[in-house]
Structures are given as C-alpha cells and as structure tokens.
Residue frames as a rotation matrix with the C-alpha (Angstrom) as fourth column:
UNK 1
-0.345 -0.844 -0.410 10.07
-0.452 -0.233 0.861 34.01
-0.822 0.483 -0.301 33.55
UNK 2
0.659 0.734 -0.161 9.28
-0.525 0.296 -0.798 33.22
-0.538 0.611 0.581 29.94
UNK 3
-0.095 -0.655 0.750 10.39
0.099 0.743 0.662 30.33
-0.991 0.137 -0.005 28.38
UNK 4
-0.838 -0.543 -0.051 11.45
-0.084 0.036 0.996 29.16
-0.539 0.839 -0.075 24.44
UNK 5
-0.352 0.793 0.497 7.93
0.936 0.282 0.213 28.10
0.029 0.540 -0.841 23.75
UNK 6
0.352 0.544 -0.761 6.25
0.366 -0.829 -0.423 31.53
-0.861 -0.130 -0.491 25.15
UNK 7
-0.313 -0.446 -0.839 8.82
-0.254 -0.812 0.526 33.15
-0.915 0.378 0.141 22.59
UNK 8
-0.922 0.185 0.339 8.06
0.383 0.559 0.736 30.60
-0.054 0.808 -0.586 19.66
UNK 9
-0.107 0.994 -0.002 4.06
0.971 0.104 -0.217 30.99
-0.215 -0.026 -0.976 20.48
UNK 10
0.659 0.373 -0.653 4.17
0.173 -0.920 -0.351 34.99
-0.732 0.119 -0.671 20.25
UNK 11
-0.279 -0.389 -0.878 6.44
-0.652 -0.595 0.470 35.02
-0.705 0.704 -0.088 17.29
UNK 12
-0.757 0.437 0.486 4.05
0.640 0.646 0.416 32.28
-0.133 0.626 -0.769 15.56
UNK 13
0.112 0.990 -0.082 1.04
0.983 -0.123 -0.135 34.74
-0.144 -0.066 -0.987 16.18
UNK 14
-0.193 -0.137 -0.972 3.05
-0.475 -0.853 0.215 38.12
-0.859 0.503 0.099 15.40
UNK 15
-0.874 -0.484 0.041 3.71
-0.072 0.212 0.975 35.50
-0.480 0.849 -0.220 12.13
UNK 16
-0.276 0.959 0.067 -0.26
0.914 0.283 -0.292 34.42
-0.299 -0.019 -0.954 12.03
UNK 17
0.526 0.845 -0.092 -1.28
0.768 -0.519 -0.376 38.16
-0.365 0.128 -0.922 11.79
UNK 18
-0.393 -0.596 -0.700 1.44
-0.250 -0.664 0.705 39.51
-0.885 0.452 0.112 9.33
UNK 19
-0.956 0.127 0.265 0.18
0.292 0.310 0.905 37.26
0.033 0.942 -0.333 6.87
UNK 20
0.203 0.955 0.216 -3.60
0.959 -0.149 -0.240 37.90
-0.197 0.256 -0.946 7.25
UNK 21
0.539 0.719 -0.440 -2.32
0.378 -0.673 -0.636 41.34
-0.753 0.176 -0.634 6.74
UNK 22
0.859 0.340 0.383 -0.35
0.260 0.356 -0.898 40.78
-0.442 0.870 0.217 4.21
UNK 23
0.584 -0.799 0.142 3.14
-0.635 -0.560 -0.532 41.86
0.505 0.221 -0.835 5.02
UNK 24
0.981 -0.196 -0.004 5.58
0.196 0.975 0.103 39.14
-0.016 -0.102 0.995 4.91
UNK 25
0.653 -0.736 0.179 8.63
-0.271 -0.448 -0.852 41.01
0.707 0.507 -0.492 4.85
UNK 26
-0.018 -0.742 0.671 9.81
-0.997 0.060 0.039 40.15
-0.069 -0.668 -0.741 8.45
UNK 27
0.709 0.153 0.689 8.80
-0.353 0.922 0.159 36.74
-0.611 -0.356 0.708 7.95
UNK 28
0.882 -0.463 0.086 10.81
0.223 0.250 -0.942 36.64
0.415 0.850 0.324 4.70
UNK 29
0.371 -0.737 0.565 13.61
-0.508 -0.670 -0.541 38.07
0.777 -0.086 -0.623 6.53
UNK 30
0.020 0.040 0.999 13.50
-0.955 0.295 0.007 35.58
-0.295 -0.955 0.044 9.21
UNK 31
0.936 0.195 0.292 12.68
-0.098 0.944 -0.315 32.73
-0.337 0.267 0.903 7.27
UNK 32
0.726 -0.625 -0.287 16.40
-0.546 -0.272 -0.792 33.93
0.417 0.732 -0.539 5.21
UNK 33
-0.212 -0.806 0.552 18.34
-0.944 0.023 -0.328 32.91
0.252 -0.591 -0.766 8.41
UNK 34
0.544 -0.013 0.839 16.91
-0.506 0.792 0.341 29.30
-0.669 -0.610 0.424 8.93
UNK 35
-0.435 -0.871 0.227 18.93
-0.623 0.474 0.622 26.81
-0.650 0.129 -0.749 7.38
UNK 36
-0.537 0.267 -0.800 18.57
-0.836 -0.295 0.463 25.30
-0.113 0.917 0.382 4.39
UNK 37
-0.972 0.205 0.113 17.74
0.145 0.907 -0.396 21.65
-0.183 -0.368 -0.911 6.25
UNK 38
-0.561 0.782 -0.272 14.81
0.223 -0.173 -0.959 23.28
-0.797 -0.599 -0.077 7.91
UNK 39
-0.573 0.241 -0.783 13.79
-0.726 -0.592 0.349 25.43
-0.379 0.769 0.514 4.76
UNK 40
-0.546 0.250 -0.799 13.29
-0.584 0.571 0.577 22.06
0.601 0.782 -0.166 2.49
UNK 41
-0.930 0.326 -0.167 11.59
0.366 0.832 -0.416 19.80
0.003 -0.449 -0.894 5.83
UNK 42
-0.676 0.580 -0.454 9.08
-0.450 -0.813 -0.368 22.55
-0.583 -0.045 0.811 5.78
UNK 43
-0.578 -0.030 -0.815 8.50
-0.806 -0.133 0.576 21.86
-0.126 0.991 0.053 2.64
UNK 44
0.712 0.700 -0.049 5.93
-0.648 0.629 -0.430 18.82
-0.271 0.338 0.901 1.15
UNK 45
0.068 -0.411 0.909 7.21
-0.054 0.908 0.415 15.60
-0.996 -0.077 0.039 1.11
UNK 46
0.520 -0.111 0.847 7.20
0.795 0.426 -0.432 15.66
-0.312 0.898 0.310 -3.04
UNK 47
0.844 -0.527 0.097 8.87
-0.461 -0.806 -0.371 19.05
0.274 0.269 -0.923 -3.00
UNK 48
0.841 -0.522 -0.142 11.81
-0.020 -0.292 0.956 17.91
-0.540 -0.802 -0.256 -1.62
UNK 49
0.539 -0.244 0.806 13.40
0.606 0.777 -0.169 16.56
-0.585 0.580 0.567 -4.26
UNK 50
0.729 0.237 0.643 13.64
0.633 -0.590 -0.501 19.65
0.261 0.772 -0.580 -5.86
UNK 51
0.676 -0.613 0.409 15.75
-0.484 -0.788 -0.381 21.55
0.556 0.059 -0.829 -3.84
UNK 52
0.959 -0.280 -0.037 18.05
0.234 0.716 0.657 18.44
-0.158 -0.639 0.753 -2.64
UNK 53
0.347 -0.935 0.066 20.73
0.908 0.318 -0.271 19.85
0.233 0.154 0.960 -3.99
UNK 54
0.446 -0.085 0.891 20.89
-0.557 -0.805 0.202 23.09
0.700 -0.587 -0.406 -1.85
UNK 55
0.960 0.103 0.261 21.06
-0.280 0.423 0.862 20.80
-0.022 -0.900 0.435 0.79
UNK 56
0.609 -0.783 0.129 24.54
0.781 0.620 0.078 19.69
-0.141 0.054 0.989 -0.53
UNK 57
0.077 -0.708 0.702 25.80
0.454 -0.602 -0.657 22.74
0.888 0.369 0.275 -1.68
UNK 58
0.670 0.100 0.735 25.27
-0.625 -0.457 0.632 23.94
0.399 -0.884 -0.244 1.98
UNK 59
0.882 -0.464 0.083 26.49
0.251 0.612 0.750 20.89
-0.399 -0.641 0.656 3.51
UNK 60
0.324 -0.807 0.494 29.94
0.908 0.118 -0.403 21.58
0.267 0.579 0.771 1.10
UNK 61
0.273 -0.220 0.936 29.97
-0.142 -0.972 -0.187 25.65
0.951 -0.082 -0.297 1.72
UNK 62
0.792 0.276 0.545 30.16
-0.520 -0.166 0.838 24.61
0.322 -0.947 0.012 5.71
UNK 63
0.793 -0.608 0.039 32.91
0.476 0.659 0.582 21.82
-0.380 -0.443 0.812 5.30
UNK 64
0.245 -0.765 0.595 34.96
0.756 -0.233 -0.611 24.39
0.607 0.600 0.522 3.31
UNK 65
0.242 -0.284 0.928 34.42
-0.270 -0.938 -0.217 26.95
0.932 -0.198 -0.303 5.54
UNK 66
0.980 0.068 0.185 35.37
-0.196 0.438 0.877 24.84
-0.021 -0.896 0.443 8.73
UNK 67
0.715 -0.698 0.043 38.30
0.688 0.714 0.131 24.03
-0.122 -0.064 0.990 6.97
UNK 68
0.200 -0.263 0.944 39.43
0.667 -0.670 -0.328 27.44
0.718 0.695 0.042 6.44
UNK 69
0.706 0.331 0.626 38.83
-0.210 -0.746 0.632 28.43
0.676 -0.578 -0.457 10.03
C-alpha cells in the first residue's frame, strides 16, 4: 500500500520534470490551493516581510468566515 510520502515523492518528480520542461501550469494550479502560511515559509527568509500582510488578511477572511458559519 502506498503511503503520504510515496504520493509527495511522485508528485515532487511529476513537479521536477514539468519544470525542466517548462510547463508550470499544474504546478501553478496546485501551488493556488496551498495556503497563504505555506506560500510565504517557502519563501526566503528576507522575502517574507513583503507579503506579511496576506498572512493577516487571510488570517481575518477565515475568522469572518467562521463567524458566519
């Protein structure tokens, strides 16, 4: 039975040989759905800064929409 890594490891190496050929569309399309946490840890330690306030306007869009539910 295959496990979370097996899936992670073949959808790093589908990710490994879109880019060498140069079609990033599913990655872009994947990358849309991770959260905006992840998005900016990615990211270089001096980038973050930049997009710290996503990070709030997310955290705010989620306590409004909790409270709405």
């Amino acid at each position: 039975m295959k496990t979370k890594n097996d899936l992670i490891e073949m959808v790093v190496e589908q990710i490994q040989l879109d880019v060498h050929c140069g079609d990033v569309t599913a990655i872009e399309e994947l990358v849309k759905t991770c959260p905006i946490e992840n998005l900016v840890a990615y990211l270089p330690d001096d980038e973050w800064k930049k997009y710290s306030h996503l990070i709030t306007e997310e955290y705010l869009k989620r306590e409004e929409d909790d409270r709405t539910s």
